[in-house]
N, C-alpha and C positions, 0 to 999 in steps of 0.2 A: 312125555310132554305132549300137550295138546299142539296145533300149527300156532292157535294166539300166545301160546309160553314160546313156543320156539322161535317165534317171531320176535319178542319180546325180550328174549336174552341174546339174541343174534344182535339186535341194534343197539343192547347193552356194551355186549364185549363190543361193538365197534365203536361205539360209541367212550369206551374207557382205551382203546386203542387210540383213539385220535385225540384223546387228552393227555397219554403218554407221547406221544410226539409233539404234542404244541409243546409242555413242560422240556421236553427235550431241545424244542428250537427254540425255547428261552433262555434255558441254563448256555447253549452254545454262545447264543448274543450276550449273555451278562462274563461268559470267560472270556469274550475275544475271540471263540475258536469257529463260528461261522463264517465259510465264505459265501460267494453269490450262488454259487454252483448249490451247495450245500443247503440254501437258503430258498432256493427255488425247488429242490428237490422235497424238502420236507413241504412246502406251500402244496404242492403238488398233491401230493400222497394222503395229505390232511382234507384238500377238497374230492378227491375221490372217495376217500375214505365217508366223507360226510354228504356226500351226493351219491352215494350210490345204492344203486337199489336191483330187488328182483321181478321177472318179471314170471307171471302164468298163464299163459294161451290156452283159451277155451276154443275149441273149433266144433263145428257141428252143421250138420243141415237145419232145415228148420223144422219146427215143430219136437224134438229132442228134449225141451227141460234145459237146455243151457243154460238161460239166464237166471232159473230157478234152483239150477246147482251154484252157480256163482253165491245166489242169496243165501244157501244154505249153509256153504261153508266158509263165509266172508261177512256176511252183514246180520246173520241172524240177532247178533245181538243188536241191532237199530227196534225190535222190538217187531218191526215190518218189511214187506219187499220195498227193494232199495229199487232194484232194474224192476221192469215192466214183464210181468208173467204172465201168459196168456195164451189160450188158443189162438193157432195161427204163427203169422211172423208178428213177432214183438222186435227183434230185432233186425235193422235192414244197412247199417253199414257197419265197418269195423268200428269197433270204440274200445280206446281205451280210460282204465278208471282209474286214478293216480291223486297226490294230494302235490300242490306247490302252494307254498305259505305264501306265496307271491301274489297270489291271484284271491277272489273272493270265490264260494261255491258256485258253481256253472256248470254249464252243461258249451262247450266251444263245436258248430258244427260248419264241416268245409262242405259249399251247396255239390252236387255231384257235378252241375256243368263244369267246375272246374278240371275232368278230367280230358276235356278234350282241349284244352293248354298243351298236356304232355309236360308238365309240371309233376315232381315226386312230392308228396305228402311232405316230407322232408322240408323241400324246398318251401313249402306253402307254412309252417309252423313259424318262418323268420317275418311274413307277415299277417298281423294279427287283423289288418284292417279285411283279408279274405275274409274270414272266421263269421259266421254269426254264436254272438253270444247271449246265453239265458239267465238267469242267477236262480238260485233258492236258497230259500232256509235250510239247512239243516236240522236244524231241531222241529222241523214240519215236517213228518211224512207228506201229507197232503201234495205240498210245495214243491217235492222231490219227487215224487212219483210224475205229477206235471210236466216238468221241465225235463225227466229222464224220457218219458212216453215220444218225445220227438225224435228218438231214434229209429222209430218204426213206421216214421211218415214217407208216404210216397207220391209218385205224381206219375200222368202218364204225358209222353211225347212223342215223335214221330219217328220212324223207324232210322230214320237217318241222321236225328241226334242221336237216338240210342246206341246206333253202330259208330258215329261219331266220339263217341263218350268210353266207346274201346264193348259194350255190352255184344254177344253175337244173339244172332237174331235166327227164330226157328220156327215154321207156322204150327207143326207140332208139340212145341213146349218139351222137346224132349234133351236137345242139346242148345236150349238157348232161350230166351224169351218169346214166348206167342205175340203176336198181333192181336187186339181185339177186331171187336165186326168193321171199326171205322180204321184198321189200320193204325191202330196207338200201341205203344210200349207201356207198362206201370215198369217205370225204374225205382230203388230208393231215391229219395230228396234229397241226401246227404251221403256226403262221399266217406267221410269220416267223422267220429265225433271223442272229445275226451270227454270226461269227467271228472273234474277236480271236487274233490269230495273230503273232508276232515274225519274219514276214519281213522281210527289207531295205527291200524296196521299199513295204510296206506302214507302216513304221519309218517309209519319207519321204514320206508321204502319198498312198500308193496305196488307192484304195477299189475293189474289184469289187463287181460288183452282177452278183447269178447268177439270172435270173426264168424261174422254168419257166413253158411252156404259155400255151394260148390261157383254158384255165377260172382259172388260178391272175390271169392278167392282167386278165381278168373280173371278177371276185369282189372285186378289189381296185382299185378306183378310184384310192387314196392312187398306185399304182405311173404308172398312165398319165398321173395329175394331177401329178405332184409328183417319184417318184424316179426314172423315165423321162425326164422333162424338164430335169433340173437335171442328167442325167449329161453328160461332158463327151464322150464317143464311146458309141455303140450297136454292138454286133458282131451281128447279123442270122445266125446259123446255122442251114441245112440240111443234107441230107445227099443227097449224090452216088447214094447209090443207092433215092432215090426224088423226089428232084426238087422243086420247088416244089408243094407239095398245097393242097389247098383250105383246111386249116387255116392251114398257112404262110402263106398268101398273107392269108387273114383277120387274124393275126396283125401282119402288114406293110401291110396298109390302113389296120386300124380303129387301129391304136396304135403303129406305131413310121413310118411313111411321113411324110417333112417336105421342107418347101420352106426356099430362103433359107440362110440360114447353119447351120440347123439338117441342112440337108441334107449338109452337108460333114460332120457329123462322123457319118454312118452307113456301117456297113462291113456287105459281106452277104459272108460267107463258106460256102463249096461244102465240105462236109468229108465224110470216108469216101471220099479220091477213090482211096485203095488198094484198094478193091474193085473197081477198074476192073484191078488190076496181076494178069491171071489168067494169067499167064506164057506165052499162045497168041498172044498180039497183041506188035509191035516196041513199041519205047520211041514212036516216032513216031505208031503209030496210036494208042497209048493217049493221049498229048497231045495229039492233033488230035478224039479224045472227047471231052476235059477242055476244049478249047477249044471244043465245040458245045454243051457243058454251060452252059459260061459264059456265052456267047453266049444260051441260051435264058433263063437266069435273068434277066439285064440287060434283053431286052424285058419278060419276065413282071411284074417287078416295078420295070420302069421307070426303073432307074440306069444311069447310064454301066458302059462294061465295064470302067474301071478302079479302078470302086469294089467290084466281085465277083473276089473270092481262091477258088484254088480248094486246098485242102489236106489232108493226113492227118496230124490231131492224134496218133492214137496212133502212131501212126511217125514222128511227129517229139518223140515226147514217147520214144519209146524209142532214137532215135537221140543225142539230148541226154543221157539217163541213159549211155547203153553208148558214147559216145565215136564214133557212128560217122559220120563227115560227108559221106559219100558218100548215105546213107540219110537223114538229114539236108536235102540239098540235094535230093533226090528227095519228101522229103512236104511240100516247100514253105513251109513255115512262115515260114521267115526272110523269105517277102518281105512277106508279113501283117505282122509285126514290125516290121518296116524303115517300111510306112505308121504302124502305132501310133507309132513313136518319131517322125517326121520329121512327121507334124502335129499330132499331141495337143499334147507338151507344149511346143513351140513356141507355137501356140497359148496354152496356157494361159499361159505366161512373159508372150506379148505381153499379155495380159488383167492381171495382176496387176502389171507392170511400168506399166501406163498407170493405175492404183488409187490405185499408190506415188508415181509423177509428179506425180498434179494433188495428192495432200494435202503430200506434202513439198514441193514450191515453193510451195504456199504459206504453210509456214508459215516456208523461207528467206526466204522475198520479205518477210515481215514483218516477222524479227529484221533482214535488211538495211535494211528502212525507218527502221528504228528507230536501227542503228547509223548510218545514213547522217544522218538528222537530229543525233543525239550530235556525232559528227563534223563535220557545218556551225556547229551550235551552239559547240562549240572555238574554229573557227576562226574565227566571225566576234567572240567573243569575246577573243580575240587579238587581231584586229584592233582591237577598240573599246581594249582595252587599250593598246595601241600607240600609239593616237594621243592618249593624255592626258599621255605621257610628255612634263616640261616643261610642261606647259597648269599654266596657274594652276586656284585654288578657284573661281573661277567658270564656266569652261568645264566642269570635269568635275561643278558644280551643275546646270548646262545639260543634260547629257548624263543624268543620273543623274532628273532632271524629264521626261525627253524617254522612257527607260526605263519608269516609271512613268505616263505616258498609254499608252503599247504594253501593260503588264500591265490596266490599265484596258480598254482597250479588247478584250484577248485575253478578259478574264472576261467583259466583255457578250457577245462571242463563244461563247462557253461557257456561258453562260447560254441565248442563245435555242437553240444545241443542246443543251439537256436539254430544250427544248419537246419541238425536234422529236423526241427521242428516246423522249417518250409516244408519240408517232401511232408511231415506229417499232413500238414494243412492243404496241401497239395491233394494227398488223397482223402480225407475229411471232407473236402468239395466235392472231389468227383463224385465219394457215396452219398453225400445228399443231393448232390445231380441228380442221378438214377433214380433215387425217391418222391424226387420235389415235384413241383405242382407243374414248371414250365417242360418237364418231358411227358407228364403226363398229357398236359393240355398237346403236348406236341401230337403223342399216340394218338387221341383223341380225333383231334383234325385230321390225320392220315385214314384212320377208320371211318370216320365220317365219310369224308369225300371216295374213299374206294368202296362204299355200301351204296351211296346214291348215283355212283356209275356203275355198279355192276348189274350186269344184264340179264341172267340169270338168278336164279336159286340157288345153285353150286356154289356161284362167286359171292351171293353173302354169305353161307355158310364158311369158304373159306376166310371171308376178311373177316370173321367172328371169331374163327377160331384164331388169327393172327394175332387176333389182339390179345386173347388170351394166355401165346405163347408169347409173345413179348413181356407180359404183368410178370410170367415165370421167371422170363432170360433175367428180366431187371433186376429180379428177390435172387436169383442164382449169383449174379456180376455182383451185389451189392455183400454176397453171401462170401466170394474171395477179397474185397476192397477190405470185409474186413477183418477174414486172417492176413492178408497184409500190412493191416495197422498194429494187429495185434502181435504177428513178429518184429517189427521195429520196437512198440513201446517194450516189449519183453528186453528187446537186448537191451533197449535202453536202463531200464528199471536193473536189469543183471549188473550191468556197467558200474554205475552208481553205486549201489550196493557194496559189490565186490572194492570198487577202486577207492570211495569216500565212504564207505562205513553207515548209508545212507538205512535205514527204518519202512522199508518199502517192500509189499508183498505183491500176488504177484495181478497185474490188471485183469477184472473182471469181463469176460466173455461177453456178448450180445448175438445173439442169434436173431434170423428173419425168421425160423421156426413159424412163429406164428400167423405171420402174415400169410405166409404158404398155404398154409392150413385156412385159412381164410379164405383167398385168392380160387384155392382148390373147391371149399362147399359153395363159395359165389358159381364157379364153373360148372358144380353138380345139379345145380337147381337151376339155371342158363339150359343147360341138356334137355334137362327134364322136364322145364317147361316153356322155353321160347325156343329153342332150337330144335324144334318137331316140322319135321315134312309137314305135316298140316295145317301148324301156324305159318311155316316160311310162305306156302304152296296160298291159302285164303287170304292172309294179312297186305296191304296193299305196300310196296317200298320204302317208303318214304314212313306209312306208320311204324312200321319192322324199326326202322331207323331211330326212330324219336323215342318207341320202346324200349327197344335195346339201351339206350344213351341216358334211360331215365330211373332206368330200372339199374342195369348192369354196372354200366362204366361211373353213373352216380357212388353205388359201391364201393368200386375199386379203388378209385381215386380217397374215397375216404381213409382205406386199409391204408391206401402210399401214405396219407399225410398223415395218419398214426403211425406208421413205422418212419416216415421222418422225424416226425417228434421227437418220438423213443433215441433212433440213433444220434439227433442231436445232441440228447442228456446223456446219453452214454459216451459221446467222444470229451461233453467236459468234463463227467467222471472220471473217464481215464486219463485226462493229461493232467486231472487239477491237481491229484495226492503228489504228482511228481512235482508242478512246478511249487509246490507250497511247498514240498521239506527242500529244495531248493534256495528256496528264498529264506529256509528256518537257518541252514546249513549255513547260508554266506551271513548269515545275523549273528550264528553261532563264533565260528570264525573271528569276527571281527572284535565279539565280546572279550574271548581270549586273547586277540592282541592287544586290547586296550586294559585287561586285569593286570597283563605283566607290563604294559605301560606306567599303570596307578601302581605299581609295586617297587616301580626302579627310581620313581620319580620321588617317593613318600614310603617308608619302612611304615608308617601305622595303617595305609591303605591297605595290608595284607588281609588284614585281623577285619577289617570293614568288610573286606570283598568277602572272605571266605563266609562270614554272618550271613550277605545278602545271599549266596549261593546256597547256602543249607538250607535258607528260609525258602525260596526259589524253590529246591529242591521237592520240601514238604511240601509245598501249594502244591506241586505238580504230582506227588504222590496221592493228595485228595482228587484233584482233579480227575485221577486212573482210577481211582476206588468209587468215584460218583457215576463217574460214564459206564465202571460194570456195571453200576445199579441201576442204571437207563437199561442196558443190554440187559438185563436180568429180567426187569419188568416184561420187556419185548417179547423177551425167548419166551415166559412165562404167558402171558398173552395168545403170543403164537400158538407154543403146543397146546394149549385150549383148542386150537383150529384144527388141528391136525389130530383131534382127538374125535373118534364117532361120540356122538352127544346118546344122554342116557331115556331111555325109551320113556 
């Protein structure tokens, strides 16, 4: 499959995935069998499902072809360049290119003074009055080339906005920006820019993410902290006719170079390899260039050779407009493609499909618990029916006394579970203590205040690192609160079971796993690029400070307030299947003393009651045969995800 079919059946299946769960949170509200918990949980999973998207990070120095690979392998079919191609920088901030039906085509640009706020990009998206906006046509090239070209405007100012602005400054141009003869800076105009754009692919949740340069990845921490990390493939471009430079190579150590699974999804591509096509050499020796090119890059920068592509964006970007697939099949592109489509979104399927998995079964496993009880309840109800048929007034007195010690006893029952369901709630606050916003903000202000009294270099590096091991302790403490929930509700759920005959498996796990794993590449990329003797040693205190808080701890505090969410929904997962067969159990209960009520009061209520129980019965046997065919669909859905897709 090409990227635009892979693309294209990815937002299918999700798209038919999230029609099977509306359908599923309909049929719940038309049986009766939704509760709130249940109800928020499917709302959930449905708007993830249908906001969610991928994203592709293009990174490179300038003059590379980036924005002309982008064209090649995303917009060729606009018939024209979408981005700005050009000798030179074309482009001068990060921009990302993304569709929201919410908004008209534009071009949204944050001016760069906004960087010496110490304000994260983040923060700046909640207001739009920052923003300059542009509009175009879409169906105008003209109009969009116009409105796109303002990514590459610049200005010059004074060496102490520049340094203001986070830019470092260098009269050799070597590690920083030159001065010209009157002492000016050329910064970019623009700190950041999207592009909301009505392509297809963008329509199905494609996001690029376009980041010039080693200064612009510099200057911006939010990118190496935060939109670098969370992208779901890195594309790595240089250019064939000058090789991996020192810039490059800095570019790919300090900020884009990853181990582990992060490693899979970076791709370094070789582009301008048409400047090798000088019509003196055969087809054979300019391939066996192309192959010694590769070959050097893949030591240089230390990847296997089949994760470096070697390609000509602009001649595959013109062979795709002019129809021409000889020329086509010669700037290589399609096998660049062919990797994007064949692991990204694979890939991401398997990620989102395994999301949808653990929340939807459980929240089948719970309406099945529920019906599965209903259902025993029927039948043993039947049964007791059954056998008073003929029995005199004092047998079914017998029975109906024997009923009522069981209700008795089920409320003491029920009774000492609302103790223990203090000490539950008890520890259900503490863990969202630990997570929530007010220990966060607490850590926060302790870090704060011990970075702007410490008086050395040593003592920020230590109050950095503290904060760091506190994010740990928190996800560690929050890591035993909740195998200690989770032995209570077990003995509780065993109890029940065991002593009432109760329909309850066993409470599903929640791990902080992830947020670890979070917390941990937040700290990797913390190391590697603000916590260097060099930034500590040149960065003035107080900037260090508002860095650090803008960049980093903005982060964290995000990871806390997803993993409080998360364990929010998971503590009313696991008490809710209990307290509802609960309440099925005491309704159950009481049906049976009022059947042998109507039975001792009226001989023909027998023949009544026993109709309505059978009828009861079969509803509840449809009800179990509709809900496998929801689970059916699901699992059917699912293992599509869990399947490698066909080349």
């Amino acid at each position: 499959m090409s990227l635009v079919q892979q693309f294209s059946a990815y937002s299918d299946w999700r798209s038919s995935l999230a029609d099977t769960l509306t359908r599923l949170g309909g049929w719940l509200a038309e049986q009766d069998l939704a509760d709130t918990a249940s109800r928020a949980q499917l709302d959930a999973l449905h708007e993830r499902l249908l906001g969610d998207r991928l994203t592709v990070a293009f990174v490179a120095e300038f003059s590379r072809g980036k924005s002309e690979l982008i064209n090649a392998i995303f917009f060729a079919d606009c018939g024209a360049r979408v981005l700005p191609s050009s000798a030179g920088r074309t482009t001068m901030c990060p921009t990302e290119i993304l569709f929201d039906p919410a908004k008209l085509p534009c071009i949204e640009l944050l001016p760069i003074e906004t960087r010496a706020a110490n304000t994260t990009i983040a923060e700046y998206r909640r207001y739009p009055d920052q923003w300059r906006r542009f509009t175009f046509d879409p169906g105008f090239a003209a109009t969009i080339q116009s409105a796109l070209s303002r990514v590459g405007e610049r200005k010059a100012v004074s060496r102490q906005d520049a340094r203001r602005m986070g830019f470092a400054i260098d009269p050799n141009g070597q590690s920083g920006l030159a001065p010209d003869a009157e002492g000016r800076v050329e910064v970019p105009a623009w700190r950041h820019a999207v592009i909301n754009f009505p392509h297809p692919l963008l329509r199905q949740g494609l996001v690029i993410l376009d980041t010039p340069g080693l200064n612009a990845i510099g200057a911006e921490p939010e990118l190496t902290l935060s939109l670098l990390p969370a992208a779901h493939a890195v594309v790595f471009v240089l250019a064939a006719d000058a090789g991996v430079t020192r810039t490059d190579l800095d570019v790919w150590r300090d900020h884009l170079r990853a181990a582990g699974e992060q490693a899979h999804g970076r791709i370094v591509v070789l582009n301008k390899i048409d400047g090798l096509w000088d019509g003196l050499r055969a087809p054979e020796e300019v391939d066996s260039e192309i192959d010694r090119q590769i070959d050097i890059v893949a030591r240089t920068l230390a990847v296997p050779l089949d994760r470096v592509f070697a390609v000509s964006a602009q001649k595959g970007l013109l062979a795709k407009v002019s129809g021409d697939a000889q020329l086509l099949e010669r700037s290589r592109i399609a096998r660049l493609e062919q990797v994007l489509s064949s692991e990204l979104l694979p890939a991401k399927r398997r990620i989102v499909g395994e999301d949808v998995r653990r929340d939807a079964e459980g929240i089948l496993r719970e309406v099945r618990e529920l019906l599965d009880a209903r259902h025993a309840g029927a039948a043993e109800q039947l049964a007791e029916l059954a056998r008073v048929r003929g029995r005199n007034r004092d047998v079914i007195e017998y029975m109906a006394r024997k009923i009522a010690l069981d209700r008795k006893e089920f409320e003491q029952a029920v009774h000492r579970y609302h103790a223990v369901r203090s000490v539950f709630a008890g520890l259900s606050n503490r863990l969202l203590a630990r997570l929530g916003s007010d220990a966060q903000r607490a850590a926060a202000r302790r870090t704060r205040e011990e970075m702007l009294a410490a008086t050395f270099s040593i003592g920020l590096r230590a109050t950095m690192a503290r904060y760091f091991a506190g994010l740990h302790e928190a996800l560690a403490a929050s890591e035993s609160d909740i195998d200690e929930i989770l032995r209570m509700l077990k003995a509780m759920y065993r109890r029940f079971v065991v002593e009432h005959a109760l329909k309850l498996g066993e409470p599903p796990r929640f791990s902080t796993r992830r947020y670890e794993q979070r917390i941990a590449r937040l700290e990797e990329a913390f190391n590697r690029h603000l916590n260097r003797p060099v930034s500590i040693l040149t960065m003035e205190k107080r900037a260090l400070t508002e860095k650090f808080f803008e960049t980093v701890v903005t982060q964290a505090r995000g990871t806390f307030a997803i993993a409080a969410r998360d364990a929010e929904g998971w503590l009313r997962a696991v008490a809710g299947p209990l307290e509802t067969q609960l309440r099925e159990h005491q309704a159950q209960l009481r049906r049976r003393q009022e059947n042998l009520d109507r039975v001792n009061e009226a001989a023909g209520a027998l023949e009544a009651r026993l109709a309505e129980l059978r009828e009861t019965e079969a509803r509840l046997a449809v009800q179990l045969a509709e809900l496998a065919e929801f689970g059916a669909a699901l699992n059917g859905s699912l293992q599509v995800a869990a399947e490698p897709a066909a080349a």
